[in-house]
C-alpha positions as CSV (number, residue, x, y, z in Angstrom):
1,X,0.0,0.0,0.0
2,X,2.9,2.8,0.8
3,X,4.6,1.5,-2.5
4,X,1.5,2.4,-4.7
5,X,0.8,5.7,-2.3
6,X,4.2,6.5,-2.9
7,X,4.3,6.0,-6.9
8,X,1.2,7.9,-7.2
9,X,3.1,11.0,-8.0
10,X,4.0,9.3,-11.0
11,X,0.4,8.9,-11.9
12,X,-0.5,11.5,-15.0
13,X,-3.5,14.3,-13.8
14,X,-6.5,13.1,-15.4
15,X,-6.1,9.0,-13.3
16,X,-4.4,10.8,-9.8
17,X,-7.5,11.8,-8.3
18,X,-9.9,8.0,-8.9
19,X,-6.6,6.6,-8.3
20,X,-6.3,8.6,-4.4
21,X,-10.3,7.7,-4.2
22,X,-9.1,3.7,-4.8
23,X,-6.2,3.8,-2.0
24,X,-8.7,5.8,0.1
25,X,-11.8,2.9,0.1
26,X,-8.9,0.2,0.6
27,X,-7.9,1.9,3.6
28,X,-10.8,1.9,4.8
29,X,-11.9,-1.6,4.1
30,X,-8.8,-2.7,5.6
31,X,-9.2,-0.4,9.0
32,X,-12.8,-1.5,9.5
33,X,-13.8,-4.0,12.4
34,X,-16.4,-6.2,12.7
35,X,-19.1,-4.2,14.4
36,X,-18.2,-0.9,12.7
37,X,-21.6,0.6,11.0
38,X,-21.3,2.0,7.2
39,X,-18.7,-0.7,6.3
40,X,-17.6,-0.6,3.3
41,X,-18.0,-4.1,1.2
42,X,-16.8,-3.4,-2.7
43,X,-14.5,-1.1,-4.4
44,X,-16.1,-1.2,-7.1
45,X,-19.6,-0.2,-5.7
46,X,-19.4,1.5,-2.5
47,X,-23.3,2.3,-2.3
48,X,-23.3,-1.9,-1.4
């Protein structure tokens, strides 16, 4: 995770910001606990 947080730089303009929004959902999938409400269950549809 710090490798790709730290490459982002790299990343051109018009993919930085869904790429920030991507590391920002797998954070938080990966901080959640097991009886923490509004969990978040998919990247790719957060409304789930």
């Amino acid at each position: 995770m710090r490798d790709v947080e730290r490459q982002l730089d790299s990343v051109a303009d018009t993919g930085h910001s869904a790429l920030h929004e991507l590391i920002g959902r797998t954070k938080r999938i990966l901080t959640q606990r097991q009886k923490d409400k509004n969990k978040l269950y998919a990247l790719h549809a957060p409304e789930v």
